[in-house]
C-alpha positions as a Markdown table, in Angstrom:
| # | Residue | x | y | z |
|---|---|---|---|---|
| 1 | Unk | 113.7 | 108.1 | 134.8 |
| 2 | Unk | 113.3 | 105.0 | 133.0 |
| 3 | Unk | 114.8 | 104.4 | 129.4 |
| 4 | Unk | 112.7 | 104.0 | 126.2 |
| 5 | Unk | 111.0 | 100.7 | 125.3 |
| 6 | Unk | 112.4 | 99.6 | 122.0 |
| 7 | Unk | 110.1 | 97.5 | 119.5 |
| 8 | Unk | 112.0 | 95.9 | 117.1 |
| 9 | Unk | 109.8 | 94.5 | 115.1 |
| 10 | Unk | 106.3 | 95.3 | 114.1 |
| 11 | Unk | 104.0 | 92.5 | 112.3 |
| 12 | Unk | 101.3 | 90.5 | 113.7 |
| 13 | Unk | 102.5 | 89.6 | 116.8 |
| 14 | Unk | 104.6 | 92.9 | 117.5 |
| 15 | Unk | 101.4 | 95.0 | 116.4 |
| 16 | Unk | 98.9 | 93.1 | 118.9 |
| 17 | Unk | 101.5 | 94.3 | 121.4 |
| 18 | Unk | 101.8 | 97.4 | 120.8 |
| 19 | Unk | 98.1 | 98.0 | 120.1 |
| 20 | Unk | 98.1 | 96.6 | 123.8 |
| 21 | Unk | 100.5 | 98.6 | 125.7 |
| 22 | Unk | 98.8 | 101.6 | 123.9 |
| 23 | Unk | 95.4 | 101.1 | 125.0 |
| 24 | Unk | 96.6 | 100.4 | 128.2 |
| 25 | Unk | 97.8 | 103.7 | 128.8 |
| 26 | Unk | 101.2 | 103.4 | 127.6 |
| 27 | Unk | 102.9 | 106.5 | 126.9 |
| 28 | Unk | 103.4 | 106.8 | 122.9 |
| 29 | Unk | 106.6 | 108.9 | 123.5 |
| 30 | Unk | 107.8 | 106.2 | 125.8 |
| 31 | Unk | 108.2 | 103.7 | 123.1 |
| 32 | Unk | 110.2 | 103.4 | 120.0 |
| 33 | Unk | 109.9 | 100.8 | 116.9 |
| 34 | Unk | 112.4 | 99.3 | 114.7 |
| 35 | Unk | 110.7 | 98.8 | 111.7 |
| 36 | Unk | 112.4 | 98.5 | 108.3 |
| 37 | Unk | 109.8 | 98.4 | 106.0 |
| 38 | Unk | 108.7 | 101.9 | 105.0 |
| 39 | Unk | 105.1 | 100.9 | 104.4 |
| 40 | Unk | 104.8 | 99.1 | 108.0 |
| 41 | Unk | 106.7 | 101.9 | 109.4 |
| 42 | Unk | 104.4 | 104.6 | 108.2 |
| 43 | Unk | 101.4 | 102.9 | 109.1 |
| 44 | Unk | 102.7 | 102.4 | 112.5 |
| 45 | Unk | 103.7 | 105.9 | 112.5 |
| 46 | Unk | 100.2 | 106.9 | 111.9 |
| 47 | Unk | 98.1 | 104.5 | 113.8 |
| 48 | Unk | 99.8 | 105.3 | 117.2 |
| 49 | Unk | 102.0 | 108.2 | 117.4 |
| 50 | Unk | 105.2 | 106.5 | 118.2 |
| 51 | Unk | 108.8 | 106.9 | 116.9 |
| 52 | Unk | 109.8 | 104.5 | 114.2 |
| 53 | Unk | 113.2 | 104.1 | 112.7 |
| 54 | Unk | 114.8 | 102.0 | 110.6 |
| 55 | Unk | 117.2 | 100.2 | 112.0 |
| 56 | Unk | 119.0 | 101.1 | 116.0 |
| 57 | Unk | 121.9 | 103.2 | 113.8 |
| 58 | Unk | 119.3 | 106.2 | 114.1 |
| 59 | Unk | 119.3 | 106.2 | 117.6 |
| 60 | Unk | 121.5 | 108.4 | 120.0 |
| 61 | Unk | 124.7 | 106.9 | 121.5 |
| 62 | Unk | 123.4 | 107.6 | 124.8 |
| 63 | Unk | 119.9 | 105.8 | 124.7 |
| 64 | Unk | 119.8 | 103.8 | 127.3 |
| 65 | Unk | 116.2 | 101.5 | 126.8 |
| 66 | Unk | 114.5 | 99.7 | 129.8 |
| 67 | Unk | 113.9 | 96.9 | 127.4 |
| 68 | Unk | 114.6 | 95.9 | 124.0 |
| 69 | Unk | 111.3 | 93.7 | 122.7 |
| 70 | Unk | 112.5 | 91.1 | 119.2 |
| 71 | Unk | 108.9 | 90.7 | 117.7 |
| 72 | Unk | 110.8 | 89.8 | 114.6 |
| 73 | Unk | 111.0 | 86.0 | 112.4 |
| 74 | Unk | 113.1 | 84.0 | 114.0 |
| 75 | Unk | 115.6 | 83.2 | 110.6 |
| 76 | Unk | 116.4 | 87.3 | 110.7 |
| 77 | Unk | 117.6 | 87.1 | 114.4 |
| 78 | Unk | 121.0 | 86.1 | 113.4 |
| 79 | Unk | 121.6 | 89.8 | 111.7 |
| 80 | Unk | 119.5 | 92.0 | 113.7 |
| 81 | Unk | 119.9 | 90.9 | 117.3 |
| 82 | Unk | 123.9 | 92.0 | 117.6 |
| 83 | Unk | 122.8 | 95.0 | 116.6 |
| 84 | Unk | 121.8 | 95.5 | 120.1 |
| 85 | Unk | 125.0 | 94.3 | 121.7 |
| 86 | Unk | 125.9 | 97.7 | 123.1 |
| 87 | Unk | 122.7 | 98.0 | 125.5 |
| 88 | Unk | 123.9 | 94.4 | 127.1 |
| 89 | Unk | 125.0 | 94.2 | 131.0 |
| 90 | Unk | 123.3 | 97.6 | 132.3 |
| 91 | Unk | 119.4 | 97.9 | 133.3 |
| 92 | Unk | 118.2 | 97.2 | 129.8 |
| 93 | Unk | 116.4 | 93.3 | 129.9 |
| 94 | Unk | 116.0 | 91.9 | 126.1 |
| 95 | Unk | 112.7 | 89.9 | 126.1 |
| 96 | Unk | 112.4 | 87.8 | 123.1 |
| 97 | Unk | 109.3 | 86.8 | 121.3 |
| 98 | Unk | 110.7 | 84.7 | 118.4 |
| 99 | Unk | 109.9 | 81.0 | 118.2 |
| 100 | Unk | 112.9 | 78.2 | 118.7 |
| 101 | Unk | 116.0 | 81.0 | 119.5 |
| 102 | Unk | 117.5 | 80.0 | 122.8 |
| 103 | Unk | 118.5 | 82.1 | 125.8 |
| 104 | Unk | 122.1 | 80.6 | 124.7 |
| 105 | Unk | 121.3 | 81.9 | 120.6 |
| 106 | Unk | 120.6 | 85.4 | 122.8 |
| 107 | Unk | 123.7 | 85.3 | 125.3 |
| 108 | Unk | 126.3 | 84.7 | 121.9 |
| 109 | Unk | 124.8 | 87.9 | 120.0 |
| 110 | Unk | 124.5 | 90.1 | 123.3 |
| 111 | Unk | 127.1 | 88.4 | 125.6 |
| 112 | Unk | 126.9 | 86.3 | 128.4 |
| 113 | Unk | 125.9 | 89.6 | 130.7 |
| 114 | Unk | 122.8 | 90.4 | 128.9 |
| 115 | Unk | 119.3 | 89.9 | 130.7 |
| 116 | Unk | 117.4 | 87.5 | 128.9 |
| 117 | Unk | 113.6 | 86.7 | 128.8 |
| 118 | Unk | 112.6 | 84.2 | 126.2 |
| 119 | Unk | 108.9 | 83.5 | 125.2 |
| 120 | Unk | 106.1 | 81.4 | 123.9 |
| 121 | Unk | 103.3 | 83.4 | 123.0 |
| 122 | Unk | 99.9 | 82.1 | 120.5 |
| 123 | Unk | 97.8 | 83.6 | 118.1 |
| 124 | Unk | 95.1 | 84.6 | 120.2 |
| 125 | Unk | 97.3 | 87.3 | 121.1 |
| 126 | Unk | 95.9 | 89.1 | 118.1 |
| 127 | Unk | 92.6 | 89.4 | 120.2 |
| 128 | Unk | 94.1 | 89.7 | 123.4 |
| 129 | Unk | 93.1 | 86.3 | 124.7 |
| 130 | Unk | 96.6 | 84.5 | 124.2 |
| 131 | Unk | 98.9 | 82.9 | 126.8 |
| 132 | Unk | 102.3 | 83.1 | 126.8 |
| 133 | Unk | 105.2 | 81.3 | 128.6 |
| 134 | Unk | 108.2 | 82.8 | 129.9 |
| 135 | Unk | 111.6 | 82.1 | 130.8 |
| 136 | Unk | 114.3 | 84.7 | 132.6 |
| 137 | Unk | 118.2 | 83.4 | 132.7 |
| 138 | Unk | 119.6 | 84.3 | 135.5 |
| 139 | Unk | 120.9 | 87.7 | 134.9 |
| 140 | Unk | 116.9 | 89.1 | 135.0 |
| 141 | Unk | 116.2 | 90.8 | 138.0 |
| 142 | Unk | 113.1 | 90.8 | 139.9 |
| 143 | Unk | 111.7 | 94.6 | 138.2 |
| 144 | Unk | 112.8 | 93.3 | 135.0 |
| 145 | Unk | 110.8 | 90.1 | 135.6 |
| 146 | Unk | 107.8 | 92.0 | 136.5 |
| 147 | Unk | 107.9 | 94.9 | 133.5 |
| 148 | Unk | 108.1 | 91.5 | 131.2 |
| 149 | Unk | 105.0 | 90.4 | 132.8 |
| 150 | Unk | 103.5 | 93.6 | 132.6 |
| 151 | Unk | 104.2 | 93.9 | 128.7 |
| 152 | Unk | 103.3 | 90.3 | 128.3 |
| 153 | Unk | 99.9 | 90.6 | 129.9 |
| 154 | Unk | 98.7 | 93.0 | 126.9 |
| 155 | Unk | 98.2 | 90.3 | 125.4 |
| 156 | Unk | 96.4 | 87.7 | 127.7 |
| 157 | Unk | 97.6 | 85.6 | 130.2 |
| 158 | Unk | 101.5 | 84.9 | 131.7 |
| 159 | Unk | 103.3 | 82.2 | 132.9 |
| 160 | Unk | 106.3 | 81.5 | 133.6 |
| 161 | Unk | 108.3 | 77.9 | 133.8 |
| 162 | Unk | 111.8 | 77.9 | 136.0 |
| 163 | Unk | 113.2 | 75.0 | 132.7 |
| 164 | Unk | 114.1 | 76.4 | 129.7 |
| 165 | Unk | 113.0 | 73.1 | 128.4 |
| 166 | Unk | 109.7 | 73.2 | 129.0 |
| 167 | Unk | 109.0 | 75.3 | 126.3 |
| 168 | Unk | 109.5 | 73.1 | 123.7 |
| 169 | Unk | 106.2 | 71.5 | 125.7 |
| 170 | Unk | 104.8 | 74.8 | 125.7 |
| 171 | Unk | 104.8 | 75.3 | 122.1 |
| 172 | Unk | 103.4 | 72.1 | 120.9 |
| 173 | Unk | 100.4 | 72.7 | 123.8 |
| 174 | Unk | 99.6 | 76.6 | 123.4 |
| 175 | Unk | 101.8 | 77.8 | 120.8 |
| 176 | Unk | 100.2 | 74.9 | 118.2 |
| 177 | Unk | 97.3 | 74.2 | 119.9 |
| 178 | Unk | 95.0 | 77.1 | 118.4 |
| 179 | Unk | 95.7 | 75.1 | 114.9 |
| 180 | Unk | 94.5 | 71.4 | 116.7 |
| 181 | Unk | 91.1 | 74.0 | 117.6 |
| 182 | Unk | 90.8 | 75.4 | 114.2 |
| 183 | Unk | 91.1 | 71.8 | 112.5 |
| 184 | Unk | 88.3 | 70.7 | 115.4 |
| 185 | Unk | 86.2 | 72.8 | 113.9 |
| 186 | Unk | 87.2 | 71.9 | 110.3 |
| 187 | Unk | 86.1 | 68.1 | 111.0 |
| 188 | Unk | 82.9 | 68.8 | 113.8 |
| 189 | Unk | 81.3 | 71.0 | 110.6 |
| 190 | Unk | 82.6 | 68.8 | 108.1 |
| 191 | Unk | 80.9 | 65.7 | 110.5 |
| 192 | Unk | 77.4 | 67.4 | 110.5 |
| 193 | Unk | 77.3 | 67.6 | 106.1 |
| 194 | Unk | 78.1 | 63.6 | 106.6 |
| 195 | Unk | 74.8 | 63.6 | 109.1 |
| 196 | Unk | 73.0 | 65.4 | 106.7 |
| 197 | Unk | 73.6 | 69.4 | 107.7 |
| 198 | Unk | 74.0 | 72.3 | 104.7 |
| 199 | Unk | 77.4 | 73.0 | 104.9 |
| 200 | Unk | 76.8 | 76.8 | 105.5 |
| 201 | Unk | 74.6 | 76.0 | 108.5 |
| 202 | Unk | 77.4 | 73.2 | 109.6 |
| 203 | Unk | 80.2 | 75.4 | 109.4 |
| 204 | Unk | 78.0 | 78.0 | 111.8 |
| 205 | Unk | 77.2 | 75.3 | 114.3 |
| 206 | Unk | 80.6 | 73.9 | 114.8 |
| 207 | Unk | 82.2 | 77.8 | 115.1 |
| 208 | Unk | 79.5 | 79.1 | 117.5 |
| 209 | Unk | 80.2 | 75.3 | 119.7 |
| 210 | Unk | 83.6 | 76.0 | 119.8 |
| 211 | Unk | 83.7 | 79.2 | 121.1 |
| 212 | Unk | 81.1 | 79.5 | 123.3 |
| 213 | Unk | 82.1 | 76.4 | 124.9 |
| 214 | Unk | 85.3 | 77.6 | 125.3 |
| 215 | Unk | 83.9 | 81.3 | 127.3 |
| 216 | Unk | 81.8 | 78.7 | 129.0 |
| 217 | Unk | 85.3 | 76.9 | 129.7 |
| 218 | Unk | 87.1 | 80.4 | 130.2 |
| 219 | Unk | 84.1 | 81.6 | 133.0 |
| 220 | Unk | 83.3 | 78.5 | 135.1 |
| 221 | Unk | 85.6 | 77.1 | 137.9 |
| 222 | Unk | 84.7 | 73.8 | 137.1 |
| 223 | Unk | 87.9 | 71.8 | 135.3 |
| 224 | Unk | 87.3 | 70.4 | 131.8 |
| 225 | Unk | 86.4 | 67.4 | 133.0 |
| 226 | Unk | 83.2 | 68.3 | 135.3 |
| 227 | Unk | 82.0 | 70.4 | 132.4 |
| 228 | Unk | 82.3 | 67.8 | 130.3 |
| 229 | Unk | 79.6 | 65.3 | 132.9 |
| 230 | Unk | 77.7 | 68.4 | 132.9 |
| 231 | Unk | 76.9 | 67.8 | 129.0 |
| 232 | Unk | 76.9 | 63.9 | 129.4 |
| 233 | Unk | 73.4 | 62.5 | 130.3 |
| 234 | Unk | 73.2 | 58.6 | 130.9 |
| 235 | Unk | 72.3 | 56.8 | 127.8 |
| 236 | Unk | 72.0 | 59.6 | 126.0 |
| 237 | Unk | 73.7 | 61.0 | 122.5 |
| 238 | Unk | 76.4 | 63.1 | 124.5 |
| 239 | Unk | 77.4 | 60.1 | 126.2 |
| 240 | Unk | 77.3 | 57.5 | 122.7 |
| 241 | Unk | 80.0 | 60.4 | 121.1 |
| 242 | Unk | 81.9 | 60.1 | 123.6 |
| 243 | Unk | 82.1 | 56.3 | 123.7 |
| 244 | Unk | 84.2 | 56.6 | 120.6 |
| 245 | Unk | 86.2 | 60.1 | 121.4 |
| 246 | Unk | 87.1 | 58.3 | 124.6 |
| 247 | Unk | 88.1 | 54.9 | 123.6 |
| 248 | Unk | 91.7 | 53.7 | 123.4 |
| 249 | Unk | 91.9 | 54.7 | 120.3 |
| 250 | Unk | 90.0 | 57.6 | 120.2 |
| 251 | Unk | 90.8 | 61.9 | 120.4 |
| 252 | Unk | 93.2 | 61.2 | 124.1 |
| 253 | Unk | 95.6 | 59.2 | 121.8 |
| 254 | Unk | 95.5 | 61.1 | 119.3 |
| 255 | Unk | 96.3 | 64.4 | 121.2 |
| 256 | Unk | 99.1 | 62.8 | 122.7 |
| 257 | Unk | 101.1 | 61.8 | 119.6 |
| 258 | Unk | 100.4 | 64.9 | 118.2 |
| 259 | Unk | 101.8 | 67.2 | 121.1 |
| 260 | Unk | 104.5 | 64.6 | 121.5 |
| 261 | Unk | 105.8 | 65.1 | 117.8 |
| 262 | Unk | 105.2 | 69.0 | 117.9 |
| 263 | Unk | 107.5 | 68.6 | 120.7 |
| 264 | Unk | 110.2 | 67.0 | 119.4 |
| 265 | Unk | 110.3 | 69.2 | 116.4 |
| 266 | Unk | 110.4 | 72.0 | 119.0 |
| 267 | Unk | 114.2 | 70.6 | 120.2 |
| 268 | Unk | 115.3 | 69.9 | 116.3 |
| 269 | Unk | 114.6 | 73.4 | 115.4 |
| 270 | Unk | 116.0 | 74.9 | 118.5 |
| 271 | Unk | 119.2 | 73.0 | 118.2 |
């Protein structure tokens, strides 16, 4: 019989997981949270039915968990995650969902025999319509892999890259890229009150664009860029916007610089 699945860590993130596993018919007995905030923990405690604790002191000597989740801010990492040392180099896998700590960051505070996954997951996770990126060292086996997955997938969709470096690509693309969205809308509605557009009914308009052209986006098998002729007639006002958002100067540029330097901050803050 499999072991527990151990939440440490219970905030925005941690909660759209759990909330996910949950509704997906996870077993509430199955699970445990580490949560040290009394507040957090008794709402948790209340919402779902699962055990929470305080810290991993309160748990017997002989729990043996299939997998050890850190939903927790990266800066606490270097305190909390030796704390699990002691369930490194059985069956347990430790899948990590904390921004810029390393599969090396891991293997120090566990030891090099620890099954690592490390993660990139985004915001829209909240909602369950995120994407997030994985990568397994080499210790994870293939039903570790798949339980990740299966956890992951909660939340949206999974991939995995086989380069640990990649991810510093993957968080200036997904793990940023709902902000570059958000801000699109910021400038589309702040755009229409230039052309003449309430600001109420601007703000509506460029909300409602965005996300139904991204279902529209999510629903069609068409790539971005057929979609895209599909709204362009010849000569028309489609087609006179995108003469400047395509020009060498215009939105490609831009997006390129930008995911370039979220990029490289990616590898300074990793180390």
């Amino acid at each position: 019989m499999a072991g527990p699945r151990i939440l440490v860590g219970c905030g925005k993130m941690g909660g759209a997981l759990l909330s996910g596993w949950i509704e997906r018919g996870a077993d509430p007995q199955s699970l445990i949270v580490i949560e040290p905030a009394a507040e957090a923990a008794e709402a948790v405690r209340a919402a779902h039915g699962v055990r929470v604790e305080a810290d991993p002191g309160a748990l017997a000597a002989d729990v043996d968990p299939e997998v050890v989740i850190f939903a927790v801010k990266p800066q606490g990492l270097d305190d909390i995650a030796p704390l699990y040392q002691g369930f490194a180099g059985g069956t347990t896998v430790f899948l990590s969902i904390a921004a810029g700590k390393t599969i090396g960051f891991f293997e120090r505070a566990l030891g090099a025999e620890a099954a690592i996954v490390r993660t990139m997951p985004n915001t829209p996770a909240a909602v369950g319509r995120g994407i997030t990126a994985a990568f397994a060292n080499p210790q994870v086996v293939g039903g570790q892999r798949a339980l990740c997955q299966e956890l992951l997938e909660a939340v949206g969709e999974v991939v995995w890259v086989d380069n640990e470096g990649m991810l510093d690509a993957v968080t200036a693309v997904s793990g940023s890229g709902p902000a570059y969205v958000f801000l699109l809308i910021e400038c589309l509605a702040e755009a229409g009150v230039e052309a003449g557009l309430p600001a109420d009914i601007a703000q509506r308009l460029a909300r409602a664009t965005v996300i139904g052209s991204g279902e529209l986006a999510r629903q069609s098998p068409d790539p971005a860029d057929q979609l895209r002729r599909n709204v362009t007639s010849p000569g028309g006002t489609t087609e006179a916007a995108l003469g400047v958002l395509m020009a060498d100067d215009g939105l490609a540029q831009v997006m390129r610089r930008a995911v370039a330097a979220a990029t490289r901050r990616s590898r300074e803050l990793a180390g």
